[in-house]
TORPA-4810 file (N, C-alpha, C, O; in nm, 3 decimals):
<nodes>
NODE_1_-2.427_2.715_-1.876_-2.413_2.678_-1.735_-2.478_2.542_-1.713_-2.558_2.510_-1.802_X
NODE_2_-2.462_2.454_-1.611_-2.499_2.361_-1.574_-2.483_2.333_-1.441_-2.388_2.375_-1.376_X
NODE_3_-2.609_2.235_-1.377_-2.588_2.223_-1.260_-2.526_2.071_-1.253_-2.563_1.986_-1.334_X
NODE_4_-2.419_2.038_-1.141_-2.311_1.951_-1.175_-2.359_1.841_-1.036_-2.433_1.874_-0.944_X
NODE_5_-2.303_1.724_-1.052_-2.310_1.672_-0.945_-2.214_1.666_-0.824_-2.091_1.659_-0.827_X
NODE_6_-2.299_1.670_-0.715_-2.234_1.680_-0.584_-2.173_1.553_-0.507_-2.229_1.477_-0.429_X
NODE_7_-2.055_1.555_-0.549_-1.970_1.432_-0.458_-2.030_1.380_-0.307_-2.069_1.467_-0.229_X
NODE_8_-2.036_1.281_-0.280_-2.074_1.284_-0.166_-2.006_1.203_-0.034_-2.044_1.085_-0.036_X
NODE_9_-1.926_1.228_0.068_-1.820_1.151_0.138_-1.906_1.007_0.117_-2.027_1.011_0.092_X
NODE_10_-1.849_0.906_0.126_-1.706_0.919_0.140_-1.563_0.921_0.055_-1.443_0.906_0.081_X
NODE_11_-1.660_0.952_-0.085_-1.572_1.005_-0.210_-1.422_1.050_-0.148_-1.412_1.112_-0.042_X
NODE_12_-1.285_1.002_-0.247_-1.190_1.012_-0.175_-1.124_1.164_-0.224_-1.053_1.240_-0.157_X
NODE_13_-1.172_1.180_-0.366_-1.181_1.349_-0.426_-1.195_1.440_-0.304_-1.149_1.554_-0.315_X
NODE_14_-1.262_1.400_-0.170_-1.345_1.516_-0.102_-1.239_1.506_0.041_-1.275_1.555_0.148_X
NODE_15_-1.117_1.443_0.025_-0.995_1.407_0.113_-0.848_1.475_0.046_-0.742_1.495_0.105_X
NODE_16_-0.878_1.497_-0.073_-0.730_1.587_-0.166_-0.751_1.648_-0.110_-0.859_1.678_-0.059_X
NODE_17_-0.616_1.705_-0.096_-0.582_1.884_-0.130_-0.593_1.947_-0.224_-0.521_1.902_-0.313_X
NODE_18_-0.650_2.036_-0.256_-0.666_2.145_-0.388_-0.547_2.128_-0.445_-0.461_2.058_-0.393_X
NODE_19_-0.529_2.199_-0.576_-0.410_2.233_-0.656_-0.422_2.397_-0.704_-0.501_2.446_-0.784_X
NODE_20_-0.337_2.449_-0.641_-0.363_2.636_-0.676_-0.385_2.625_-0.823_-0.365_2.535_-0.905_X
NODE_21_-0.443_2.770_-0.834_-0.508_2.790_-1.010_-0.381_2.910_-1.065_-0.356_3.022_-1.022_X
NODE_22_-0.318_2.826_-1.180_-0.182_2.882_-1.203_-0.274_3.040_-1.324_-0.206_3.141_-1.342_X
NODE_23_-0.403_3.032_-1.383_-0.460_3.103_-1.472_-0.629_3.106_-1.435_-0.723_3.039_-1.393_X
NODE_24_-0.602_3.195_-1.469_-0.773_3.234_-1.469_-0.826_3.254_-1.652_-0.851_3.362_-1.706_X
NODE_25_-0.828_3.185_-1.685_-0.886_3.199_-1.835_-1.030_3.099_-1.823_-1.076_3.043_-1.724_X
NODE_26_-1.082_3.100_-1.975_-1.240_3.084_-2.000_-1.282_2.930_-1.888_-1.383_2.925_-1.818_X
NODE_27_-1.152_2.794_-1.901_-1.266_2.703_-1.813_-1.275_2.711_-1.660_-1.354_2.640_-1.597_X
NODE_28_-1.177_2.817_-1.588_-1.207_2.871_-1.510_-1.356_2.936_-1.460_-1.429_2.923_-1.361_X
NODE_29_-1.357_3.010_-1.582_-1.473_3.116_-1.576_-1.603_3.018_-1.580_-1.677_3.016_-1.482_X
NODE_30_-1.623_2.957_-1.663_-1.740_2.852_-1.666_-1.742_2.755_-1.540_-1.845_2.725_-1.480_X
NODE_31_-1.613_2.710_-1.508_-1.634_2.618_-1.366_-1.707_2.718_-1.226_-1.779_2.678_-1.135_X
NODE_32_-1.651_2.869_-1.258_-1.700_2.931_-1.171_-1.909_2.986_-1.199_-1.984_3.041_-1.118_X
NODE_33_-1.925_2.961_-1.279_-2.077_2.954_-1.335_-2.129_2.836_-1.289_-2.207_2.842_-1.194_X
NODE_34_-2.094_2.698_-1.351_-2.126_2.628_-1.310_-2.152_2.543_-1.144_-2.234_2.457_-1.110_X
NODE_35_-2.066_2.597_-1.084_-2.041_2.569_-0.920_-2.105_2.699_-0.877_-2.122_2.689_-0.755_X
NODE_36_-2.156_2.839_-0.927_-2.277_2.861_-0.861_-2.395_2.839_-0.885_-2.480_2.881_-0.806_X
NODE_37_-2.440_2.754_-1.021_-2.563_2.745_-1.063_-2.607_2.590_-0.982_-2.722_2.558_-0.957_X
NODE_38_-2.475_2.502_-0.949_-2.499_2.431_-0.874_-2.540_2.422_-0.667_-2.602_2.353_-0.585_X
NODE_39_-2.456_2.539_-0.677_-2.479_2.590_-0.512_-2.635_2.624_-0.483_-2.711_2.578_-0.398_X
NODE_40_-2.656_2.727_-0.593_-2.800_2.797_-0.558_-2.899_2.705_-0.582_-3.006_2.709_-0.521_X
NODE_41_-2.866_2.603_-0.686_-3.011_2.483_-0.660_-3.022_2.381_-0.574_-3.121_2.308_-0.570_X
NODE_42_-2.907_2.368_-0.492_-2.848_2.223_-0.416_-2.975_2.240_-0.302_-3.034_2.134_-0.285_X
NODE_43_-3.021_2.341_-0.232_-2.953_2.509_-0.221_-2.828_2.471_-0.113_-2.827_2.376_-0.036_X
NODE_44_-2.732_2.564_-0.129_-2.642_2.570_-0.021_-2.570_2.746_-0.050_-2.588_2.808_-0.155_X
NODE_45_-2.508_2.787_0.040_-2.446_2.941_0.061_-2.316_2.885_0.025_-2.248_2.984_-0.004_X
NODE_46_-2.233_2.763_0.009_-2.131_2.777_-0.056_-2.088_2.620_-0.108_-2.142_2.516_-0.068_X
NODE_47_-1.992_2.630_-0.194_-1.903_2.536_-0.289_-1.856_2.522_-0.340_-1.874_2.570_-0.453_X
NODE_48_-1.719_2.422_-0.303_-1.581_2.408_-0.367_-1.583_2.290_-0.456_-1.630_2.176_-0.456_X
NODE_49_-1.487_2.394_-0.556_-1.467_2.294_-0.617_-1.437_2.140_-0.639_-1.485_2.070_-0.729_X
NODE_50_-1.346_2.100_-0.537_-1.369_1.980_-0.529_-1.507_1.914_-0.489_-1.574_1.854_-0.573_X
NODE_51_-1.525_1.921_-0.431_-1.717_1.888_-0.392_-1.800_1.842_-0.529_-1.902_1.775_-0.521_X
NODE_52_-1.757_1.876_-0.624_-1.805_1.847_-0.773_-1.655_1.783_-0.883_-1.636_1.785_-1.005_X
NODE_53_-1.588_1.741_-0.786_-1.491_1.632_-0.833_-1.365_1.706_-0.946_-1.298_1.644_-1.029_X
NODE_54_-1.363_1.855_-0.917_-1.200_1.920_-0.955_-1.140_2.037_-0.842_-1.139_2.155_-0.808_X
NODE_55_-1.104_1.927_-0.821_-0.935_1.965_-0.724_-0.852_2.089_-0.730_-0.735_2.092_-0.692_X
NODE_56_-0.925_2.206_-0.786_-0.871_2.311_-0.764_-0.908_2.427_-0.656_-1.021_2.431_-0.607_X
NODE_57_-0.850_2.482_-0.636_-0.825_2.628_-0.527_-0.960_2.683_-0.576_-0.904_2.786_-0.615_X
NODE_58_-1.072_2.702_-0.605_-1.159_2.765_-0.642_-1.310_2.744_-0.527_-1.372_2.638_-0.527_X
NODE_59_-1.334_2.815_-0.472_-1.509_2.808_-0.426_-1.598_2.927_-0.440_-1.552_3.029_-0.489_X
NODE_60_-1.710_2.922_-0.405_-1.797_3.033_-0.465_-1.914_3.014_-0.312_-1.951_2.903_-0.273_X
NODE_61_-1.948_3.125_-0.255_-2.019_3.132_-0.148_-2.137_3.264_-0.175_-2.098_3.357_-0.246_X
NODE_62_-2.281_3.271_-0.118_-2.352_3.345_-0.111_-2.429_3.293_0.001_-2.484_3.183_0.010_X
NODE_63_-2.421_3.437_0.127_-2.488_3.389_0.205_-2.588_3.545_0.282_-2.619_3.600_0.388_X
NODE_64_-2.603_3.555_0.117_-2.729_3.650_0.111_-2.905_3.590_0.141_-2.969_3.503_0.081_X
NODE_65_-2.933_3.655_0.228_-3.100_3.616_0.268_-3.176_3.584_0.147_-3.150_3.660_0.054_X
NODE_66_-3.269_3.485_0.120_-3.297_3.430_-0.008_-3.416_3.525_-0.108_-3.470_3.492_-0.214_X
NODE_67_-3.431_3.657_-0.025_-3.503_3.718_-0.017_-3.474_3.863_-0.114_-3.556_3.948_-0.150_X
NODE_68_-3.300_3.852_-0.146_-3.228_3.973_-0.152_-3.162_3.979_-0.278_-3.177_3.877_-0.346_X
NODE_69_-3.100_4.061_-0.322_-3.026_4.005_-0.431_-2.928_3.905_-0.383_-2.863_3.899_-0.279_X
NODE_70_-2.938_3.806_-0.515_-2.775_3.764_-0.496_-2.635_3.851_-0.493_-2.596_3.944_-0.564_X
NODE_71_-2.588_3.798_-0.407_-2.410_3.841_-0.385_-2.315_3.710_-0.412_-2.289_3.629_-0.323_X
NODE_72_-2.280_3.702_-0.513_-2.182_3.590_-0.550_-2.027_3.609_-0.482_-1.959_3.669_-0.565_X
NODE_73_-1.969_3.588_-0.392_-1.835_3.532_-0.377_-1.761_3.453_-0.454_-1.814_3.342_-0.448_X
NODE_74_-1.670_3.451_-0.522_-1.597_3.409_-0.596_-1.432_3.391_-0.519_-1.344_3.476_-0.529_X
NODE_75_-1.417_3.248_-0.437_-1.302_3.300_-0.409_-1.162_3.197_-0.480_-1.162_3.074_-0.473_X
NODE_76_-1.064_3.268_-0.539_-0.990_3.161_-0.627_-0.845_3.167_-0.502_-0.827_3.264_-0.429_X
NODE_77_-0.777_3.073_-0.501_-0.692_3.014_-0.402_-0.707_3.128_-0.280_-0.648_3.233_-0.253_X
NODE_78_-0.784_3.074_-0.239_-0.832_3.137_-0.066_-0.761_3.111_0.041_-0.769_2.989_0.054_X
NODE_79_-0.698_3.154_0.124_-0.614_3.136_0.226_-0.677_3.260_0.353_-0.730_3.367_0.325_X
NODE_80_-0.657_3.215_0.470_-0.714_3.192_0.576_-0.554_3.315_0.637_-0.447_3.254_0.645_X
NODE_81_-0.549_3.484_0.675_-0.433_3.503_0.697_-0.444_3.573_0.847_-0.357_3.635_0.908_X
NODE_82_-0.608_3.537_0.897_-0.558_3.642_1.006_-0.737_3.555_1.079_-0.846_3.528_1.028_X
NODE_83_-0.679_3.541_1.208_-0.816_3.476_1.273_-0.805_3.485_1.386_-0.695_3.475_1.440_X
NODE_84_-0.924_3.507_1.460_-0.951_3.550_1.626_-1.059_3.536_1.702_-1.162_3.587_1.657_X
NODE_85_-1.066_3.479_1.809_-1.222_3.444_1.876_-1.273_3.280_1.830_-1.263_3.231_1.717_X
NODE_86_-1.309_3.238_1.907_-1.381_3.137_1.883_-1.579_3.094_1.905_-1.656_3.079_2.000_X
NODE_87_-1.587_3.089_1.768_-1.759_3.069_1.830_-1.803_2.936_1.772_-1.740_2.884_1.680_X
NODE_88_-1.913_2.880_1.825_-1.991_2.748_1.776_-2.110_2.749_1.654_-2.194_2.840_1.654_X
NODE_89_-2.112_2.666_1.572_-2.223_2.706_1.471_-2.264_2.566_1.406_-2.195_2.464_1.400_X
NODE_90_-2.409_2.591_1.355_-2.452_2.441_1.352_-2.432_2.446_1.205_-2.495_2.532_1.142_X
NODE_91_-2.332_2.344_1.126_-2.342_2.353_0.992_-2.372_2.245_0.943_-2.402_2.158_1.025_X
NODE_92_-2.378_2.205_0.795_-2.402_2.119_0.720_-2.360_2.100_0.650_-2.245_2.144_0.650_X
NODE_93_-2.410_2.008_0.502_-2.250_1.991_0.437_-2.329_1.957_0.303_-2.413_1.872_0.332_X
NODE_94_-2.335_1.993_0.148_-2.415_1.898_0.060_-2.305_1.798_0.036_-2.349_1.722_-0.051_X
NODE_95_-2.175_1.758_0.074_-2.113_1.669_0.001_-2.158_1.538_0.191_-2.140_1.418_0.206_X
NODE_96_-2.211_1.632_0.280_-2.292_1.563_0.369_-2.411_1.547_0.403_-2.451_1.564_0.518_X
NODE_97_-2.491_1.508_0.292_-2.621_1.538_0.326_-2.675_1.428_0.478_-2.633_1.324_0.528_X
NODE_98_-2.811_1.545_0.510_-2.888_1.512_0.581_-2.781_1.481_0.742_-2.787_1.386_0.820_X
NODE_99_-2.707_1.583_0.742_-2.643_1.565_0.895_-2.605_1.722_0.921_-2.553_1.795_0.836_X
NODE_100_-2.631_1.750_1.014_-2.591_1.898_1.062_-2.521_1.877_1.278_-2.598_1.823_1.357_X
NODE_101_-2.411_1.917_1.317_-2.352_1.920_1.422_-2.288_2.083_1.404_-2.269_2.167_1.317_X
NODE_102_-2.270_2.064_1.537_-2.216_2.201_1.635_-2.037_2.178_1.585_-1.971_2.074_1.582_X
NODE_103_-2.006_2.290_1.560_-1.896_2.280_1.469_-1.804_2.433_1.558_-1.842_2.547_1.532_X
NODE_104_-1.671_2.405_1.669_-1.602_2.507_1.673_-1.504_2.541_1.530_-1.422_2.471_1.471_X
NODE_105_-1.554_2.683_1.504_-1.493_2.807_1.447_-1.427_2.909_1.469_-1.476_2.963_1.568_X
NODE_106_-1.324_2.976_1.424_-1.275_3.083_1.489_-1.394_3.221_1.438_-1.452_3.216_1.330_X
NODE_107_-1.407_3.300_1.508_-1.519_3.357_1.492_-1.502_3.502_1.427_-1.601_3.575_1.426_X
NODE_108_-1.368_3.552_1.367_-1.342_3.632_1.305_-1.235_3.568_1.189_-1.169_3.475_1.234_X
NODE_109_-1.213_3.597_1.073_-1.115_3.561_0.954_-1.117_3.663_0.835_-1.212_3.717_0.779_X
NODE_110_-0.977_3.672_0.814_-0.943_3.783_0.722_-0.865_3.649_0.614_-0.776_3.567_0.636_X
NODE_111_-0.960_3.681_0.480_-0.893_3.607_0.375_-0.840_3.650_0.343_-0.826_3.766_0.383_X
NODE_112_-0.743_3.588_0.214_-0.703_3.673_0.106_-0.725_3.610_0.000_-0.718_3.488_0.016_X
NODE_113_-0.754_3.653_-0.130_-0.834_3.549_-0.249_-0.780_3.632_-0.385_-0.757_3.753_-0.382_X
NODE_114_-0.764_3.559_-0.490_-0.801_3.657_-0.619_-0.929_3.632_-0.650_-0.980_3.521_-0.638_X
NODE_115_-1.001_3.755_-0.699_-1.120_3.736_-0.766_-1.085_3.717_-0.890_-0.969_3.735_-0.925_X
NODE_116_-1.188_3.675_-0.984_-1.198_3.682_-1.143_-1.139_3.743_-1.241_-1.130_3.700_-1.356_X
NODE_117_-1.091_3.861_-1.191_-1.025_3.967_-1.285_-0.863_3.972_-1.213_-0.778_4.055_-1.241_X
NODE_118_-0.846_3.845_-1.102_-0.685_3.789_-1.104_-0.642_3.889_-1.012_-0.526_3.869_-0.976_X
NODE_119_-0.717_4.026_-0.944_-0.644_4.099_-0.825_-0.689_4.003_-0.653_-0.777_3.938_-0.596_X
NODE_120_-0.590_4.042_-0.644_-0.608_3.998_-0.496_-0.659_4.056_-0.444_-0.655_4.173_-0.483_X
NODE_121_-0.725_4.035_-0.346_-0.792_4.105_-0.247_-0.827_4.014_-0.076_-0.810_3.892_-0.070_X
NODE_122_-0.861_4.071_0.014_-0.952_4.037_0.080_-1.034_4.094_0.173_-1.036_4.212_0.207_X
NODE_123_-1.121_3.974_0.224_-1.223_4.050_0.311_-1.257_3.955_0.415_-1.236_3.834_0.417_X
NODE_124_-1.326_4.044_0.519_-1.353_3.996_0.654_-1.489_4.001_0.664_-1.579_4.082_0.640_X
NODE_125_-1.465_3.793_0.745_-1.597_3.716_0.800_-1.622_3.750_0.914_-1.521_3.792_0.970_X
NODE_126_-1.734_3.751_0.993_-1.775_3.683_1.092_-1.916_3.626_1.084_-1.979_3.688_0.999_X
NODE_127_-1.983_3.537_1.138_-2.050_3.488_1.205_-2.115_3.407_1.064_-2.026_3.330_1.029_X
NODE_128_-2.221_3.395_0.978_-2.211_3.283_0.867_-2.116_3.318_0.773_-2.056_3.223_0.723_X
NODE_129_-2.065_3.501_0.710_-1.949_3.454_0.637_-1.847_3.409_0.650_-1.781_3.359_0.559_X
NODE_130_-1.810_3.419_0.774_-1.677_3.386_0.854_-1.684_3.205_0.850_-1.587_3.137_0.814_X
NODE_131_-1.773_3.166_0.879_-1.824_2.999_0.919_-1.822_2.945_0.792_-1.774_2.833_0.779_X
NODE_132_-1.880_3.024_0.663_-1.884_2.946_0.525_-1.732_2.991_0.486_-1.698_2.885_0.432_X
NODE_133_-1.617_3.073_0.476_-1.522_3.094_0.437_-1.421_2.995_0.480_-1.347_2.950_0.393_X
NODE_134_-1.408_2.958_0.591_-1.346_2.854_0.674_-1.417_2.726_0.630_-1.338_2.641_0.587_X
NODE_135_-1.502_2.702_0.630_-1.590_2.604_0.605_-1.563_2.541_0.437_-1.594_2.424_0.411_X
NODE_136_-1.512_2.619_0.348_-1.490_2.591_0.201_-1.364_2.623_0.184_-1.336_2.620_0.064_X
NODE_137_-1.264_2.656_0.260_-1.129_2.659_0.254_-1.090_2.507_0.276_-1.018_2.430_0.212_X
NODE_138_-1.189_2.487_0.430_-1.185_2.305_0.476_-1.150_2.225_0.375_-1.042_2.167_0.358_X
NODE_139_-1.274_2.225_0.291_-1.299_2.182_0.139_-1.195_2.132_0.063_-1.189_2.014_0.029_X
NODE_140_-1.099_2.229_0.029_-1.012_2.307_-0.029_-0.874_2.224_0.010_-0.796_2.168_-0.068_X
NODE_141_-0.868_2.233_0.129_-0.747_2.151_0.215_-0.799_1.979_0.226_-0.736_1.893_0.287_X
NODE_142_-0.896_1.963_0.168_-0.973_1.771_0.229_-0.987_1.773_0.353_-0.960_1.672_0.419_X
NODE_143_-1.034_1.892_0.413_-1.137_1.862_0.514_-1.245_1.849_0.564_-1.208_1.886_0.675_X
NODE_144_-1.331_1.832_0.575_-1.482_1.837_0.633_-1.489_1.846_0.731_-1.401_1.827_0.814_X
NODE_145_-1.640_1.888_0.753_-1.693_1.957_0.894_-1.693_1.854_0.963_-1.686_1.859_1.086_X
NODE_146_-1.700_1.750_0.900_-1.727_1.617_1.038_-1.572_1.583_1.092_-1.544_1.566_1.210_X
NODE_147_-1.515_1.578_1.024_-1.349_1.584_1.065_-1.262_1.652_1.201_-1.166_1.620_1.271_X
NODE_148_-1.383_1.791_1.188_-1.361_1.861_1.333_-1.423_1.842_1.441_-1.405_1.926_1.530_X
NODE_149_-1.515_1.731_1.466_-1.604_1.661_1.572_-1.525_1.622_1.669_-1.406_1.632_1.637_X
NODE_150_-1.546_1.574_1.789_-1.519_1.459_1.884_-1.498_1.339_1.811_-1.585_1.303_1.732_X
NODE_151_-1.357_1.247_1.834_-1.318_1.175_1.760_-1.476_1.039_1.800_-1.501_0.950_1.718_X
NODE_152_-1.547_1.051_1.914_-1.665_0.931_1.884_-1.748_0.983_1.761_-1.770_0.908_1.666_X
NODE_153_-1.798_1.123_1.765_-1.920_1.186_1.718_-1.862_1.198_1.580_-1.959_1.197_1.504_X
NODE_154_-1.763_1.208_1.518_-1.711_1.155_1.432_-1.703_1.022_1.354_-1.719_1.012_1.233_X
NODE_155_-1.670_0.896_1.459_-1.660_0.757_1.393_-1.851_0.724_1.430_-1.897_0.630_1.365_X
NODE_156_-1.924_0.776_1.501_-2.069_0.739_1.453_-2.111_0.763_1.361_-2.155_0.673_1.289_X
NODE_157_-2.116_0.927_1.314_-2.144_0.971_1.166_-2.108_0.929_1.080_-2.181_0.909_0.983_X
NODE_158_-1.980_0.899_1.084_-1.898_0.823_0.960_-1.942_0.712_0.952_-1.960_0.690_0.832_X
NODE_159_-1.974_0.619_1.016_-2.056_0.487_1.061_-2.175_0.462_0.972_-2.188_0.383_0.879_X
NODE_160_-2.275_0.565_1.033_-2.379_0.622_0.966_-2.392_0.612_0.805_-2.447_0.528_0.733_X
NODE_161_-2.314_0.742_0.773_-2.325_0.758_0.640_-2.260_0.627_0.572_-2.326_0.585_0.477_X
NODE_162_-2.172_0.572_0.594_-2.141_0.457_0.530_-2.223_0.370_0.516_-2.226_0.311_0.409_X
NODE_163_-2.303_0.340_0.608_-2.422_0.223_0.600_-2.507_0.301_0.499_-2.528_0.240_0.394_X
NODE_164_-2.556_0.415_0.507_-2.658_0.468_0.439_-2.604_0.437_0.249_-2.657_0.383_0.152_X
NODE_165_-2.460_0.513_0.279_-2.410_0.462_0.101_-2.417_0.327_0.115_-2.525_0.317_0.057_X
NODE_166_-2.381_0.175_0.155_-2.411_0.101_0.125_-2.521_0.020_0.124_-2.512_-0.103_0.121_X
NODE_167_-2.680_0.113_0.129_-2.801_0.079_0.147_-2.867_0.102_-0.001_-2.949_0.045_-0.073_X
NODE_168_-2.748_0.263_-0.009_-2.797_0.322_-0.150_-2.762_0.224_-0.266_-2.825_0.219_-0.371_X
NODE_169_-2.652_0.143_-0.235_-2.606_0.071_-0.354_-2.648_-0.043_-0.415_-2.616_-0.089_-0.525_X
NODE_170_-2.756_-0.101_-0.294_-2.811_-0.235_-0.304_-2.926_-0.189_-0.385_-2.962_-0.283_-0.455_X
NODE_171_-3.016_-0.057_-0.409_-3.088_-0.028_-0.483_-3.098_-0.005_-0.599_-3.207_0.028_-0.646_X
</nodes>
């Protein structure tokens, strides 16, 4: 396992669309090791694959109390088939560091995913699993949380972080 590096906008990797996973065989299995050994040290409760610069249908979420066992989520081409209610939630982003905004969500979601062993299944979010499931599907599709802002509160952040990457580069 290894912990991998985290893309960081305004990387254009983090603007694709995924590419569905036609197999689940061994570099599957290791990308899915590796993108949680990277989640749990970043720390973050979830991450897609693209976020670590491959473009596939794959993310991995735990948003077990840090206190508890781990519960690994594993979700491979995740789709979004049933959603209801709307609630607000303050999220964050590691491919955004150091910015967190009020982010509308639908406040119930029924996925559907294959796990690891290639059956489908799904299961129902609300309130942080619901927010990280939607939230790494985003991912998934090249969206980000800042994307769903107020188009100002949007071009400030974006503003922002751009100056900040080009502060980082002069160093």
């Amino acid at each position: 396992m290894a912990v991998l590096e985290i893309l960081h906008y305004p990387n254009p990797v983090l603007k694709e669309k995924s590419q569905t996973i036609q197999k689940i065989d061994g570099s599957i299995r290791k990308l899915v090791q590796d993108l949680a050994e990277t989640m749990y040290s970043a720390p973050g409760v979830g991450l897609a694959a693209n976020q670590v610069g491959c473009p596939l249908r794959l993310a991995v979420i735990d948003v077990t109390p840090h206190d508890q066992p781990k519960k690994l989520l594993v979700l491979i081409n995740p789709e979004i088939v049933a959603a209801e209610g709307e609630c607000t939630w303050d999220e964050g982003c590691l491919s955004v560091p150091d910015c967190n905004e009020e982010v509308k969500r639908y406040q119930k979601v029924v996925v559907r995913f294959q796990n690891l062993e290639g059956e489908t299944v799904e299961i129902t979010g609300e309130e942080l699993l619901g927010v990280a499931l939607q939230h790494e599907i985003d991912h998934l599709d090249g969206v980000l949380f800042i994307d769903r802002l107020s188009p100002l509160k949007k071009r400030l952040i974006k503003k922002r972080l751009l100056k900040k990457e080009k502060e980082g580069k002069k160093d």
